[in-house]
N, C-alpha and C positions, 0 to 999 in steps of 0.2 A: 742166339737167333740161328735158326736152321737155314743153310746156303741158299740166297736168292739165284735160279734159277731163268735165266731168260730164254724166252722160244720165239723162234723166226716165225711170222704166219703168214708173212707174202714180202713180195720185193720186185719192185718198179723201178723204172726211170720215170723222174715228170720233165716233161720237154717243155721248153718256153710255147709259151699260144700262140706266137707269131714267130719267124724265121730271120734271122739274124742276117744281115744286109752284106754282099759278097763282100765289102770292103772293110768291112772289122773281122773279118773270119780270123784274123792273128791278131792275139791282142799281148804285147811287147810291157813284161817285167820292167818297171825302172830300176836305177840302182839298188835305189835300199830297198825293195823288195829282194833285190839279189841277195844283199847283207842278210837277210833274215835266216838264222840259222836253224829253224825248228820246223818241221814240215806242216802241222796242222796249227789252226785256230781252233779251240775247243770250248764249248758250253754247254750243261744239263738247265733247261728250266724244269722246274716241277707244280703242277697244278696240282691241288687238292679237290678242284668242284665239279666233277666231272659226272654225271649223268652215261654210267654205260648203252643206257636206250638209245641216248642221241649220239653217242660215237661215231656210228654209218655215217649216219648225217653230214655228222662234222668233220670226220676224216673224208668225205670228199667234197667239203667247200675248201680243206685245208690244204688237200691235193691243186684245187682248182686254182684258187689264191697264187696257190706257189707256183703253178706254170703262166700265169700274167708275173707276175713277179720276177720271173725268169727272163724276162723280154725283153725288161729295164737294164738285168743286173745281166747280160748275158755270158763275159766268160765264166759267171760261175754253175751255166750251164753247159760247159767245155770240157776236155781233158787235157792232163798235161803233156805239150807237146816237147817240150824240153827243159832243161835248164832256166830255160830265157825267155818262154814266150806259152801260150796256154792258145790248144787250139779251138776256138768258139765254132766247134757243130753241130751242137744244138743235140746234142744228144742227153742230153737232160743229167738232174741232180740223181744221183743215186739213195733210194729214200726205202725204208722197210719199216715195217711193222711190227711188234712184236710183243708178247704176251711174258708179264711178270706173274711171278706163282706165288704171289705175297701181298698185300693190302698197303696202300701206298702208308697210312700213318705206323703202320708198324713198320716200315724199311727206314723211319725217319726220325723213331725215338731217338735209335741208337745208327746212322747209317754206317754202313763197312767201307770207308772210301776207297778199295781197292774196287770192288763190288761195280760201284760208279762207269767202272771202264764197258761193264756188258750192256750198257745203255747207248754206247756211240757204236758206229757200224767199222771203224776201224781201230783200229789199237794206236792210239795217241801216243806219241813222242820216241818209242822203241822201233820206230822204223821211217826209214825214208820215201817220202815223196816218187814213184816209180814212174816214168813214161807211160802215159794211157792209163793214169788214174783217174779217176773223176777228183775234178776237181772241190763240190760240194759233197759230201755225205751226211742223210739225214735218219734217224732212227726216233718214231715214234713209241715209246713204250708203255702199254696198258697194263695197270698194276687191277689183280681181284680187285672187285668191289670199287672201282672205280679210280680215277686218280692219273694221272697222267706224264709223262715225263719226255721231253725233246731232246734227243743228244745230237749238237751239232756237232764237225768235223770236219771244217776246213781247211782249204790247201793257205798256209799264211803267206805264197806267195802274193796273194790276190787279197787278201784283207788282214785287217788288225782290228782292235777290240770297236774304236770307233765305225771305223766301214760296217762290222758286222751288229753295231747299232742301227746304224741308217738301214741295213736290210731286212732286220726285224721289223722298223719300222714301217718298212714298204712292206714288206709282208702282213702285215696286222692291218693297215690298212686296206689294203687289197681284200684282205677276208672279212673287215668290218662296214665297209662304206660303200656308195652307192656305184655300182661300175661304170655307171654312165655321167658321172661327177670328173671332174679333172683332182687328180692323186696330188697330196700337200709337198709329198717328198719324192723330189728325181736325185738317179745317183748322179756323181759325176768321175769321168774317169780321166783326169788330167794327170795324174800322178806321175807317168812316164815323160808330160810335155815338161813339166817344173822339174825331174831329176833323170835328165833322161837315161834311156838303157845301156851299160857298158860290156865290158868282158868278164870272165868269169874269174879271173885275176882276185878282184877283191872278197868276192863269192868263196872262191877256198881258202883265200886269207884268214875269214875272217872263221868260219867252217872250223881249220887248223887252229886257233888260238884260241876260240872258246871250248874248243871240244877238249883243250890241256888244263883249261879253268874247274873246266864242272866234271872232275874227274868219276869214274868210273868205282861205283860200291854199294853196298846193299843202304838202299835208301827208305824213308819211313816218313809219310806223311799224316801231318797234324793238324788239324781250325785253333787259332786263336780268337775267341773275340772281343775286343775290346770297346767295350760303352764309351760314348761321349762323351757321359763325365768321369772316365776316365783319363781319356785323352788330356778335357781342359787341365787338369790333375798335373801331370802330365806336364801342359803345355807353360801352367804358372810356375811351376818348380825351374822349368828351363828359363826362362825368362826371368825372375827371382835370380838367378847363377848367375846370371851371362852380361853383369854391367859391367863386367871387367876384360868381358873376349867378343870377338869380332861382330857377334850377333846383334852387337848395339849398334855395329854399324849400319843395320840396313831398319827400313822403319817399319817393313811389315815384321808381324810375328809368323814363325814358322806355321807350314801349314799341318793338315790331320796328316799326311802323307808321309812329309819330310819327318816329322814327329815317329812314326810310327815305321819310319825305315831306318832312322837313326837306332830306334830303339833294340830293334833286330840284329841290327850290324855289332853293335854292342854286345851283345850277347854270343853271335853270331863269336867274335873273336877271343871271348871268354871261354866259349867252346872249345876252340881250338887252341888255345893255351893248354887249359885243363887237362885234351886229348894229348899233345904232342911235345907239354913241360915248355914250351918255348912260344912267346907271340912272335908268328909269321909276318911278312908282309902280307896287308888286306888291300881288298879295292871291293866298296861299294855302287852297284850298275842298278841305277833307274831307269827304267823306261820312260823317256819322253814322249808327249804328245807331241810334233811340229805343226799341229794346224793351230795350237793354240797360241805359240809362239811366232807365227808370221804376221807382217804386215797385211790388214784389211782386205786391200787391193790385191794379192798375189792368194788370198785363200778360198779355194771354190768350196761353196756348200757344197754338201752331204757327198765330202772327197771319197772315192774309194782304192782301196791299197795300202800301203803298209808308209805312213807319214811318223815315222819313231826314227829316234835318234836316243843311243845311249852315254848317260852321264858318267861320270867317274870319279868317284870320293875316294882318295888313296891317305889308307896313315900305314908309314915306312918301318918307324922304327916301334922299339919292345916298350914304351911308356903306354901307359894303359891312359885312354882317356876317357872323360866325365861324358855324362851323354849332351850336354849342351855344347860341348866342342865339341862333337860327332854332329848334332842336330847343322851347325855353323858348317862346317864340311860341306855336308849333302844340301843348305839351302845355299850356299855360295857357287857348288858347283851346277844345278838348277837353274838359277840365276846368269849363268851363263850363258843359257840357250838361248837367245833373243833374236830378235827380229832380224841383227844383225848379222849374227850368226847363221841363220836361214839364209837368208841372202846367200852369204860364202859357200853356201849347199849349192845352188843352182850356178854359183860361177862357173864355167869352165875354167877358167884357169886356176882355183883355189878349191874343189872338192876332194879332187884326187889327192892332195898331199894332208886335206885335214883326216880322210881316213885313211890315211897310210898310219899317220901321227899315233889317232885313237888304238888303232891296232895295236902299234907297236907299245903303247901305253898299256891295253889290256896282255899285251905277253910277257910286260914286267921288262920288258929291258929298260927302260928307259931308268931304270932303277941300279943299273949294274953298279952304280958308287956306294950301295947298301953291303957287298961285299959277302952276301949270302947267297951264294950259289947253291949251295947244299939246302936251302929251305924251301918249298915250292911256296908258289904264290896262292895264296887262300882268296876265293872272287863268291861273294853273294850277289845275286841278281833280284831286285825289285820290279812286278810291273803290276799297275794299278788298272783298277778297273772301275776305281771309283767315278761317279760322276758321271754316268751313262746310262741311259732308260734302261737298263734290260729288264729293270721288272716291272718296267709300262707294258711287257710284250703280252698284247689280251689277240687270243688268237680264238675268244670265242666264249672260253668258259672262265673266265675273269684273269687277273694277272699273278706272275707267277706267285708261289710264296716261296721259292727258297731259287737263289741261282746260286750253280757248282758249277766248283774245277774237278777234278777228279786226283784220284792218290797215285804214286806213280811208286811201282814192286819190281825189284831186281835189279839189273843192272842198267845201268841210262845215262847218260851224258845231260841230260834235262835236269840236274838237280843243284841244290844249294839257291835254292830260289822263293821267292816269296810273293802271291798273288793277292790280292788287297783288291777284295770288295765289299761296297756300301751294305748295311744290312737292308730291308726290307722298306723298312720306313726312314731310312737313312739319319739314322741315330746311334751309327757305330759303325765297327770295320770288322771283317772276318778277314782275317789273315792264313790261306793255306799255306805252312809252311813244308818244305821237302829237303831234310838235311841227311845225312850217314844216319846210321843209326847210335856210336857213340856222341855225338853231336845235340841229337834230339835229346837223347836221354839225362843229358844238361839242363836243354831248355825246359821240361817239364819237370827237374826237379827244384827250379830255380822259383825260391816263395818270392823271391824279388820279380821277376817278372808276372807269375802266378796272382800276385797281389792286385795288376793291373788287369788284367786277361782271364776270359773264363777258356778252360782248355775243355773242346771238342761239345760243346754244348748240341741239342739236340735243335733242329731248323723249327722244330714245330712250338718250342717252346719259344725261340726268338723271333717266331712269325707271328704267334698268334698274342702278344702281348708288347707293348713299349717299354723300348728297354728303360 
C-alpha cells in the first residue's frame, strides 16, 4: 500500500457555549491523577457510512454538539496550567480537519499502525504534557470516498478510559437528541474531594520508577485477537489444572481479562528468557478500575479523572510457571483491590505510605533478598478497555466499526504494554501489544500462542461478520 498521506484543511478552537463560572476557573489534579505517568489519553473511532454530501452538515452539528458539550466537561476546555492544576478559560478544545488521500476500506484491509499516529493532532506518548497545552485535542479525518475517522488526544491528567466514556457519551448525546430535553448523562468532578491534591513528591517518584521499568529500545507494535471461544478454551483448561493450586480457593472462575493478561505475562517472560538465556525477575501491572471497586455510597456517577490504581503480580524466582498459577497471581492480586482498600486511598493517614510501599515494589527493592543486582527487573503493564461503550459512540452516521490505539515507532518509555479491547460486537478481545522488537519476534513465532490468537487480522473483516 502506497503512504497514506494526511492533509490539514482548517483548524479551530470550539469554545464551550457558555462561560465557565469565575469560581472553577482552576480546577486542582488529585493525587492519582498526579500518579499518572503518560501525558495523553488516546483513541481513533472509525466510521465507514459516511455520506461526503452531508459532511458540511455534519461537521457543524459536530462542532456545535461539542461546544454545549464543553460547558458540562469544562477543564477539558482549558489549558495546562501546571503540574497540578489545568486552567479552565474557555478557550476551547483544539480540533482540526483533515483530508486522507486513500478510501477508508482500503486503509483497513491491511492498516499500517504506525500510519494511525497522523490521525491525532499530536504525537502520543513521545512527549510531554507542556504548560499552555490544550488540554483536549481533536482531529477529524476524511478518507476519499467517504468514511471517517476521530483521533482523540487527551491530557490523562483529566481523564482515563472510563471519564472519556461518559464524554463520548455526552457528546453523542448532545448531537443526537432534543436540545431543549434535559441530557441522560452529567459529569461529575469529585475526583480531587475523594483523593485530594498533594505535592509533586510522589508525581516524580513514580515518573522516576516506571520510566526504569519500560526501558528505552526500538519497539514494534502488534493486534492480537482472540475469539471467545478461544478464551472459554482457554478458561476450561485452567480451571481443569488448578484443583491442586490456590485458584480453587476462590469461587469465581477467572475472568476474560485476568485470563488474557495471565496469558501475555507468560509469554511475556518466555521472551525474555529466550532473549537474555536467564529468567529475570517479572512483575505483572494491571490497570484497575476504583469506581468499580468502591463502596455504592462513596461512588459518584459518570466520575471524571483518573480513578486507577495499579495491581502487581510479582514471580521472583527462574522456575518457570504454568499459566494457571500465573492466571492465580493476577486474580489474587485483583482481588485485592476492594472496597476496603479504597477506603485506605482516601485516608489521610494510610495513602501516603500505601504509595510509597507500591512504588518501592515496582523498583524492585523490596526484592533485594533475590541477590540479583546484576539482572534488571522485567515489568509488563496491562490496561483494559474492555467493557465501555465506545462503540455506542454514533455521532450521526451510525456507530463506530473499529476503535484503535495506535503503534508506537522508536524510542519511548510507553512500552512493554498491553491494551485490551472488546471487539465490535463483544465477542473477543484485541490485544495491541508493544514489546522490543527481539521480544515480539518470539510472540509471533510462538504456534502455541498463535493457536489461540489471530495475529494482526484486518478491522473490516472482524467488523463486518461474528466472530
Amino acid at each position: 500500500m502506497e503512504e497514506v498521506k494526511v492533509e490539514i484543511i482548517s483548524r479551530e478552537n470550539i469554545k464551550p457555549s457558555s462561560p465557565t463560572p469565575s469560581h472553577l476557573k482552576i480546577f486542582k489534579h488529585s493525587y492519582l491523577d498526579q500518579l499518572v505517568p503518560f501525558p495523553h489519553a488516546i483513541i481513533i473511532l472509525f466510521y465507514t457510512s459516511q455520506n461526503l454530501s452531508e459532511f458540511p452538515k455534519r461537521l457543524e452539528l459536530l462542532k456545535q454538539s461539542l461546544s454545549e458539550t464543553l460547558t458540562q466537561f469544562y477543564p477539558l476546555a482549558g489549558k495546562i496550567k501546571d503540574e497540578l492544576s489545568i486552567d479552565c478559560n474557555d478557550e476551547g478544545a483544539n480540533f482540526v480537519v483533515a483530508k486522507v488521500n486513500c478510501p477508508i476500506s482500503k486503509f483497513l484491509e491491511k492498516p499500517d499502525l504506525n500510519t494511525l499516529n497522523k490521525f491525532l493532532r499530536t504525537t502520543p506518548y513521545f512527549e510531554e504534557t507542556m504548560i499552555g497545552d490544550h488540554v483536549t485535542n481533536i482531529q477529524v479525518n476524511v478518507f476519499d470516498c467517504g468514511g471517517i475517522a476521530i483521533g482523540f488526544c487527551i491530557s490523562h491528567k483529566i481523564i482515563d478510559g472510563d471519564s472519556l466514556d461518559t464524554f463520548l457519551k455526552v457528546w453523542t448525546e448532545r448531537t443526537g437528541c432534543n436540545h431543549n430535553s434535559e441530557l441522560l448523562t452529567k459529569p461529575n468532578f469529585a475526583t480531587s474531594s475523594l483523593f485530594p491534591p498533594s505535592t509533586l513528591h510522589f508525581r516524580d517518584l513514580s515518573r522516576k520508577i516506571l520510566g526504569s521499568i519500560f526501558r528505552k529500545g526500538k519497539w514494534v507494535t502488534r493486534r492480537f485477537l482472540f475469539k471467545d471461544s478461544a478464551i472459554a478454551t482457554l478458561k476450561t483448561q485452567i480451571v481443569a489444572k488448578s484443583s491442586s493450586d490456590p485458584l480453587k480457593n476462590h469461587p469465581n472462575t477467572p475472568t476474560r481479562v485476568q485470563i488474557i493478561s495471565a496469558l501475555f505475562w507468560k509469554y511475556f517472560m518466555a521472551a525474555s528468557k529466550d532473549q537474555f538465556g536467564t529468567q529475570r525477575p517479572s512483575i505483572l501491572l494491571n490497570t484497575m478500575n476504583l469506581r468499580r471497586r468502591m463502596a455504592e455510597s462513596l461512588h459518584p456517577k459518570n466520575s471524571i479523572g483518573n480513578f486507577l490504581w495499579l495491581t502487581i503480580s510479582e514471580h521472583k524466582s527462574e522456575h518457570e510457571l504454568n499459566l494457571n498459577e500465573l492466571v492465580s497471581k493476577v486474580k489474587k492480586s485483583m482481588e485485592e483491590i476492594d472496597k476496603d482498600f479504597v477506603a485506605s486511598l482516601q485516608s489521610e493517614e494510610e495513602w501516603s505510605s500505601i504509595i510509597e510501599n507500591a512504588l518501592r515494589k515496582l523498583s524492585g527493592e523490596t526484592w533485594a533478598n533475590n541477590n540479583k543486582g546484576d539482572e534488571a527487573l522485567e515489568g509488563l503493564s496491562i490496561n483494559s478497555w474492555c467493557n465501555f461503550g465506545l462503540y455506542d459512540a454514533d455521532f450521526g452516521w451510525g456507530k463506530p466499526m473499529w476503535v484503535s490505539s495506535v503503534g508506537i515507532q522508536g524510542n519511548s518509555v510507553l512500552a512493554d504494554k498491553v491494551i485490551l479491547v472488546d471487539t465490535k460486537f463483544k465477542d473477543g478481545i484485541e490485544a495491541w501489544v508493544t514489546l522490543d522488537e527481539d521480544k515480539m519476534k518470539y510472540l509471533v513465532s510462538s504456534t502455541e500462542l498463535l493457536a489461540y490468537a489471530t495475529l494482526d487480522p484486518s478491522p473490516l473483516a472482524v467488523s463486518n461478520s461474528k466472530l
